[in-house]
C-alpha positions in Angstrom: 8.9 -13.1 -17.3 11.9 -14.1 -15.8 15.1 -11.6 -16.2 12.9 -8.9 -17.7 12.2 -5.4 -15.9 9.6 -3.0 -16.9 9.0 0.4 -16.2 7.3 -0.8 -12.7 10.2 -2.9 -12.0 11.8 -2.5 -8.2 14.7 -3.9 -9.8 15.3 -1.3 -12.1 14.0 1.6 -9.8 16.8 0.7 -8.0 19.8 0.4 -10.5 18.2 3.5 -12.0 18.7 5.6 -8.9 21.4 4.4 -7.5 23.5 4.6 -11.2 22.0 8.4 -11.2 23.2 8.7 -7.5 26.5 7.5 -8.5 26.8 9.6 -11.5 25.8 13.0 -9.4 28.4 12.5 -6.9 31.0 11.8 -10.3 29.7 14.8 -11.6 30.2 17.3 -8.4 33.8 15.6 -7.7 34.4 17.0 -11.1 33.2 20.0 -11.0 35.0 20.5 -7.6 37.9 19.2 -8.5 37.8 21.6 -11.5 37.6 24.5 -8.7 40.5 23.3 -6.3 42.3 23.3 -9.5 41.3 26.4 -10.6 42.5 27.8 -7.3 46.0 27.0 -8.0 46.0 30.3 -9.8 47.6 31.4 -6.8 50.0 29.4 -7.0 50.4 30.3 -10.3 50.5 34.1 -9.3 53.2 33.4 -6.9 54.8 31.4 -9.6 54.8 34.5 -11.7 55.7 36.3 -8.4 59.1 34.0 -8.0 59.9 34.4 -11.2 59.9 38.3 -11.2 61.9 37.8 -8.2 64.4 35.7 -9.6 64.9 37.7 -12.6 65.6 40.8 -10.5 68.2 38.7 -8.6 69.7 38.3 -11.8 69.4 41.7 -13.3 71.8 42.8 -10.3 74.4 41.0 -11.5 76.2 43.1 -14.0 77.8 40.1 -16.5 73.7 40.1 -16.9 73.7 43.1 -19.0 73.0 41.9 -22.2 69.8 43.1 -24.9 68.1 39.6 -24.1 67.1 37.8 -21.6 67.4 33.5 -21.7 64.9 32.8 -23.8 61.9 31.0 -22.3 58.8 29.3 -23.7 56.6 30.9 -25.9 53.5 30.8 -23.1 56.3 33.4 -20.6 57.5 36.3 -21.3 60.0 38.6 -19.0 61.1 41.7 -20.0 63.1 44.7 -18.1 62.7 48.4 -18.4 66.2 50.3 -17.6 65.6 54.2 -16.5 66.1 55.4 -19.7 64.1 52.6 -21.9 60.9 54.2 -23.6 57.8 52.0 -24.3 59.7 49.1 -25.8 61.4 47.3 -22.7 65.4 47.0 -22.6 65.8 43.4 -22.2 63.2 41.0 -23.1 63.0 37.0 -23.5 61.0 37.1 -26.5 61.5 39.7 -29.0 58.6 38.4 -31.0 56.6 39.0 -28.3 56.0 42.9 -27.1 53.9 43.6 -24.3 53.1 46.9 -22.9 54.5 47.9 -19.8 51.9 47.7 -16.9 51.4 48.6 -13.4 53.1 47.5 -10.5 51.7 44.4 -9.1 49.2 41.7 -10.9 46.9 42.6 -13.9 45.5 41.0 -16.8 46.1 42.9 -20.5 45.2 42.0 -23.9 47.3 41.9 -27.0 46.3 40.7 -29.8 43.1 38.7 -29.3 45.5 36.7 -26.2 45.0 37.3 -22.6 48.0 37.8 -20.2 48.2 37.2 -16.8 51.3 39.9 -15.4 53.1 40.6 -12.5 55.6 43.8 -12.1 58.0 45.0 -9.7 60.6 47.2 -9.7 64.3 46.9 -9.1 66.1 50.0 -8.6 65.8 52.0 -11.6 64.8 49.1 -13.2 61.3 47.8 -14.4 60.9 44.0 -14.4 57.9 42.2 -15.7 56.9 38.7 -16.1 53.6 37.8 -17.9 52.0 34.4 -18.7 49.2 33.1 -21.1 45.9 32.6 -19.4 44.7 30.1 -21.7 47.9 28.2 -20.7 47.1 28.1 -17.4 43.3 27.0 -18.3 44.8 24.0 -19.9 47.4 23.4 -17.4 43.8 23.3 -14.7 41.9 21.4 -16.9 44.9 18.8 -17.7 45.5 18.1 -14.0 41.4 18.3 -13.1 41.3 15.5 -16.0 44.2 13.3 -14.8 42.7 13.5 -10.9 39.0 12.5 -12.3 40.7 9.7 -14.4 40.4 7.1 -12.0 36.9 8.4 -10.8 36.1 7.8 -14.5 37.1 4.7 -14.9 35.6 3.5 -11.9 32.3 4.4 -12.7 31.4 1.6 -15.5 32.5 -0.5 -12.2 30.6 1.0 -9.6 27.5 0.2 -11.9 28.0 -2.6 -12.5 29.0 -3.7 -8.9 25.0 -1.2 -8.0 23.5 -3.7 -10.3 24.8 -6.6 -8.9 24.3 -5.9 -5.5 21.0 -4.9 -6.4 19.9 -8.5 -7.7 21.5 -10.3 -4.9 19.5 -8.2 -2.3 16.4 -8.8 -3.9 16.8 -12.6 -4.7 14.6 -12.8 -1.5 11.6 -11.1 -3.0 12.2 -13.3 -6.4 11.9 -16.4 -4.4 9.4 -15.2 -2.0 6.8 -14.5 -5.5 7.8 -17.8 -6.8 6.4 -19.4 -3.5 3.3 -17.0 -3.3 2.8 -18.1 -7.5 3.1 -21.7 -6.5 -0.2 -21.6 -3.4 -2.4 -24.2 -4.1 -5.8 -23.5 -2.6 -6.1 -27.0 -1.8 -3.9 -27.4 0.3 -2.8 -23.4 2.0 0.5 -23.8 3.8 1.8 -21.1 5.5 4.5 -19.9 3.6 8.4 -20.3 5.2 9.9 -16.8 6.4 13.0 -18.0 7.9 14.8 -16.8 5.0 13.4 -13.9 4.7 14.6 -10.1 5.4 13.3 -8.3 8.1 12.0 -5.9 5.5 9.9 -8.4 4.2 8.7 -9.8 7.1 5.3 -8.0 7.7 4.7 -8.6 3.9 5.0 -12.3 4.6 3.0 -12.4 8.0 0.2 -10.4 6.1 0.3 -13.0 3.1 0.2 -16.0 6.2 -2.6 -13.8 8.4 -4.8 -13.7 4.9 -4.4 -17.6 4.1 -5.5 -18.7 7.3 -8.2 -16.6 6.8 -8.7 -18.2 3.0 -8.2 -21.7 4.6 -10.8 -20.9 7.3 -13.2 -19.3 4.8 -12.9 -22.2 2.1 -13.0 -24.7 4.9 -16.7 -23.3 5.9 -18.0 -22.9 2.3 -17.0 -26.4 1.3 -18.5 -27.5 4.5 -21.8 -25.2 3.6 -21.8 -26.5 0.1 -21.9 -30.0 1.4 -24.7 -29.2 3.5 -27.1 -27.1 1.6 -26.6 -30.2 -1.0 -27.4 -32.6 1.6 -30.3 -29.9 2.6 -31.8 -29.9 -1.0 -31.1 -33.5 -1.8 -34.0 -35.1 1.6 -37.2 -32.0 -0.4 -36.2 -33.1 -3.7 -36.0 -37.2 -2.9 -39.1 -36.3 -1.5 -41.0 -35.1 -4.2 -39.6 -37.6 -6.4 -41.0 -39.8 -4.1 -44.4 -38.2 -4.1 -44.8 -37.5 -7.8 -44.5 -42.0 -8.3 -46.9 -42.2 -5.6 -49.0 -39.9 -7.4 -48.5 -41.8 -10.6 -49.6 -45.0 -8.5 -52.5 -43.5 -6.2 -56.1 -44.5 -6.3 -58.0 -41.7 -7.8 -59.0 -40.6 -4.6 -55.9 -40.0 -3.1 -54.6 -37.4 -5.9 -55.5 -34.6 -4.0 -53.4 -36.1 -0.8 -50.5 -36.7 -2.7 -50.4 -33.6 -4.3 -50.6 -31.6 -0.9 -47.0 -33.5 -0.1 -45.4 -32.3 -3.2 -46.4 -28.9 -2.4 -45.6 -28.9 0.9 -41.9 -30.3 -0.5 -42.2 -27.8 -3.2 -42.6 -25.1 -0.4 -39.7 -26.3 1.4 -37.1 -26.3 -1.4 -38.2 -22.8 -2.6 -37.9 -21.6 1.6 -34.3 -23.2 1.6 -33.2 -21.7 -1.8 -34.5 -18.3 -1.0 -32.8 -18.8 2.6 -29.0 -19.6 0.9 -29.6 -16.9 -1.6 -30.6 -14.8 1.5 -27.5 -15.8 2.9 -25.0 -15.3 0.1 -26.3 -12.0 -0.4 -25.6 -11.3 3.3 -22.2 -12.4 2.8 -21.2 -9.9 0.3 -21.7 -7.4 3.0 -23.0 -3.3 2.4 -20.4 -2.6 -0.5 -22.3 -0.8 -3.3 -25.8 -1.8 -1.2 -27.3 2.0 -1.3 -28.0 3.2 2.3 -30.8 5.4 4.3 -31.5 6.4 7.4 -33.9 3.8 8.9 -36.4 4.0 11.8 -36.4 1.1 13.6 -39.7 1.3 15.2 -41.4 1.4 11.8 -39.2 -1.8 10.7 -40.7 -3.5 13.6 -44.2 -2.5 13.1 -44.0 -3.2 9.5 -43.2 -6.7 10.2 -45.1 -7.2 13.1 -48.2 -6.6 10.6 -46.8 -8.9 8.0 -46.6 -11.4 10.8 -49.6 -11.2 12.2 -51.4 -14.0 10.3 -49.1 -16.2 11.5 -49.4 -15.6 14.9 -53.4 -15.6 14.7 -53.0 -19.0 12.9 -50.6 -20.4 15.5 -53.1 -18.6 18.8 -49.9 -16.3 20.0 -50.1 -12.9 21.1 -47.8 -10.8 19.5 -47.4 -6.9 19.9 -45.3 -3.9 20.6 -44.4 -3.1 24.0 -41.8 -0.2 24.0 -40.9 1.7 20.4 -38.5 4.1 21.0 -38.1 6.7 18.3 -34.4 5.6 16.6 -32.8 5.2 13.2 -29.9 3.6 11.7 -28.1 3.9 8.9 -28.5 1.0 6.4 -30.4 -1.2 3.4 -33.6 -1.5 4.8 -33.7 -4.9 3.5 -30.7 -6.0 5.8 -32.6 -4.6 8.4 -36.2 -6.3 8.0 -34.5 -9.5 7.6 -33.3 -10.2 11.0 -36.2 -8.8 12.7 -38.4 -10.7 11.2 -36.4 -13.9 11.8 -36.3 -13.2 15.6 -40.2 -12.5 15.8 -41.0 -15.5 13.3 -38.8 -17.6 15.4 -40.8 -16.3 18.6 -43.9 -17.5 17.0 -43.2 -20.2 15.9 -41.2 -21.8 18.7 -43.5 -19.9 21.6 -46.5 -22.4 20.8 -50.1 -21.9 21.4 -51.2 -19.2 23.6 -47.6 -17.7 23.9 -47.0 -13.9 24.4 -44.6 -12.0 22.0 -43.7 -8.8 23.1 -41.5 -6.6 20.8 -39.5 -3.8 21.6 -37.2 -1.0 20.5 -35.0 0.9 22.7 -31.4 2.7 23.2 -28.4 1.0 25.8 -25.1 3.5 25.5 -24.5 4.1 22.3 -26.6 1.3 20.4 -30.0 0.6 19.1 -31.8 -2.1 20.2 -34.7 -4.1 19.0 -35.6 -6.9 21.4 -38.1 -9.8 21.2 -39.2 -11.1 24.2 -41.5 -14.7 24.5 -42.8 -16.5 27.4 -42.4 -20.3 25.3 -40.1 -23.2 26.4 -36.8 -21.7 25.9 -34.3 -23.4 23.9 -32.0 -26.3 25.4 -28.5 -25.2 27.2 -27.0 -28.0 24.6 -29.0 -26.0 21.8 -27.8 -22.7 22.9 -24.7 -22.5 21.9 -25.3 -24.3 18.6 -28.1 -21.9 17.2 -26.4 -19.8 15.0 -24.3 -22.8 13.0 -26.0 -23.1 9.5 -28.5 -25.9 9.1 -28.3 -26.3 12.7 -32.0 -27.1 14.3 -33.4 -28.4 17.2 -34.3 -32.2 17.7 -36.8 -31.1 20.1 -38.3 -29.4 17.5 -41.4 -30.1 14.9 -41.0 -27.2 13.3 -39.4 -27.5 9.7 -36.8 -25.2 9.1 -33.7 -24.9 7.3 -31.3 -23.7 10.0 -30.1 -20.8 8.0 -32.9 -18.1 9.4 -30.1 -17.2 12.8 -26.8 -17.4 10.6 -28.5 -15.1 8.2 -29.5 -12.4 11.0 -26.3 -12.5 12.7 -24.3 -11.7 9.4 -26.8 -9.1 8.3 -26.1 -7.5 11.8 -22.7 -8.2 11.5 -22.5 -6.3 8.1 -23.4 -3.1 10.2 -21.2 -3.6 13.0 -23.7 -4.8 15.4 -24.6 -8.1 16.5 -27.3 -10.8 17.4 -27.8 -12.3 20.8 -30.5 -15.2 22.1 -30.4 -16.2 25.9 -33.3 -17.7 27.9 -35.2 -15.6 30.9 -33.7 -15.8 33.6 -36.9 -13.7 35.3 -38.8 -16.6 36.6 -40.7 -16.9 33.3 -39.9 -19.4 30.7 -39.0 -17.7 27.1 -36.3 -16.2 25.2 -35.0 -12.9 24.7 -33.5 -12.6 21.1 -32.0 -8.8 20.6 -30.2 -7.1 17.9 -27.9 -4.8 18.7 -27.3 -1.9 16.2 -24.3 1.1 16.5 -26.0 4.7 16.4 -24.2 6.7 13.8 
């Protein structure tokens, strides 16, 4: 719903990331900070280093001879060894506060359970030492490191909510872009308006206009077959109503007459039904169909048997002229099919005495199966009609239902191959109707 963000959520990704990205970079300006800081302890060496300095400046002069030095804050302690001073120093600035006497130069002691940072240097026949508390100057590092990340700190809670806002604004383009995808009405599929739209998203939105074209196209042809195949189904069905009150009405001779028609209607409506399930099933195409290899020349034998009662009924010669040993891939069914479409057609339509020669052969890299007859052709205004569904001839007698081509070519089609019909154009009256099949 609206303003809510799942797991999945682009929106969220995005805050998610960009918050962690944000809090990485806080997190190693800290930490860096934290070691600039920490390098100050030269500084703070050459602090201690000034300071020795300064007191041996001071222990020249001689109204500077006294037991102690100024006092100074509990954290710094400087004391002076004379040349004849044992292990307790001469002069120190906390009396409370002993420290042993260390080499010359910087070093690091410990007395009791406190760590000292020291520097020593000597000044004449005097010893001078100045040591400070290392925890103090941890604190002094962390104090400043905390005051220079304040403002990154505080910035933060901004910085994600500014992430987050930018965030929503940028994708208020994909929100309004899946409000106008929700709101398609397949009635009526509009190609949806880009001009809006972020480059980003424009391939996304061509893709979605490329596939409702396609839709529109494809609903535009099944409402268009629907319409038909009722119209189709309606004239068999009128008819046998018709038939079956004739019956009712006949003399009692004429039963037998009457019930020929309805069968003969009967016939019809079960050759159209199994032709538009033929044809949806075609149109669901090879997904899940299991597949073998296939030899062609035993498809086209195969039917040419099955045919063959047809052919003797109808006086045509039909046979194979050329079977060339090949195979396909594919459902044998989707095979047989459009074969036996082109050599029914070439019986049917040849007429009496017509020769039907079939054949199987390779060109490049496809198969072929080719059916040849020497009939009367089809009409050049026919031609380039034959393969629209419930499309036949007026020159015609035969019944059909128009569906016999469309189905062949989108069996063919599944496969990646094709279905052609052309009249000779050797002398001889005929078509040549071919299927053209990749070898795999």
């Amino acid at each position: 719903m609206p303003g809510a963000y799942g797991a999945r959520s682009l929106h969220r990704r995005l805050i998610i990331a960009l918050g962690c990205v944000a809090a990485l970079v806080g997190l190693l300006g800290a930490v860096g900070t934290f070691q600039v800081v920490r390098g100050l302890a030269t500084e703070f060496d050459s602090s201690l280093r000034d300071a020795a300095a300064h007191v041996r400046a001071n222990a020249a002069n001689p109204s500077a001879a006294r037991r102690h030095l100024p006092p100074e804050p509990d954290d710094l302690v400087v004391q002076i060894w004379g040349e004849k001073d044992g292990a307790h120093p001469g002069k120190t600035s906390n009396p409370d506060t002993i420290l042993p006497r260390t080499g010359l130069g910087f070093s690091n002691i410990q007395v009791a359970g406190q760590q000292w940072d020291v520097f020593a240097l000597g000044a004449g026949s005097d010893y001078i030492q100045v040591a400070e508390l290392h925890s103090v100057r941890t604190q002094n590092a962390l104090r400043v490191a905390f005051w220079s990340l304040l403002p990154v700190l505080a910035l933060l809670p901004i910085l994600g909510a500014t992430i987050a806002i930018i965030v929503r604004v940028s994708l208020r383009p994909l929100d309004r872009l899946g409000r106008r995808v929700a709101s398609i009405d397949l009635n009526n599929l509009q190609p949806l308006d880009g001009t809006d739209a972020p480059d980003e998203l424009r391939p996304f939105l061509d893709s979605i206009n490329l596939m409702m074209e396609s839709m529109s196209v494809r609903i535009d042809a099944e409402r268009k077959f629907i319409a038909n195949a009722a119209h189709e189904l309606r004239a068999p069905i009128s008819a046998m109503q018709l038939h079956v009150d004739n019956l009712r009405n006949a003399p009692a001779g004429q039963h037998m007459e009457r019930l020929d028609a309805i069968q003969r209607s009967v016939r019809r409506t079960a050759s159209l039904v199994s032709q538009l399930l033929g044809l949806a099933r075609a149109e669901t195409g090879t997904v899940g169909k299991a597949q073998a290899d296939l030899s062609l020349p035993q498809i086209a034998a195969d039917v040419i048997a099955d045919l063959l009662p047809l052919a003797i009924d109808r006086g045509v010669d039909v046979g194979a002229t050329q079977l060339e040993d090949l195979a396909v891939r594919a459902v044998e069914a989707d095979l047989r099919v459009p074969v036996k479409n082109l050599i029914d057609n070439a019986i049917r339509y040849g007429g009496a005495g017509a020769h039907v020669d079939v054949s199987v052969f390779r060109t490049d890299d496809k198969a072929v199966v080719q059916v040849v007859d020497n009939g009367p052709g089809i009409a050049a205004a026919d031609l380039g009609r034959v393969f629209d569904r419930f499309y036949r001839s007026g020159t015609s007698d035969e019944e059909g239902s128009g569906l016999g081509l469309s189905i062949a070519e989108t069996l063919a089609g599944n496969y990646g191959g094709r279905v052609t019909l052309a009249n000779r154009t050797d002398g001889t009256s005929g078509v040549i109707a071919r299927i053209e099949l990749p070898l795999r």
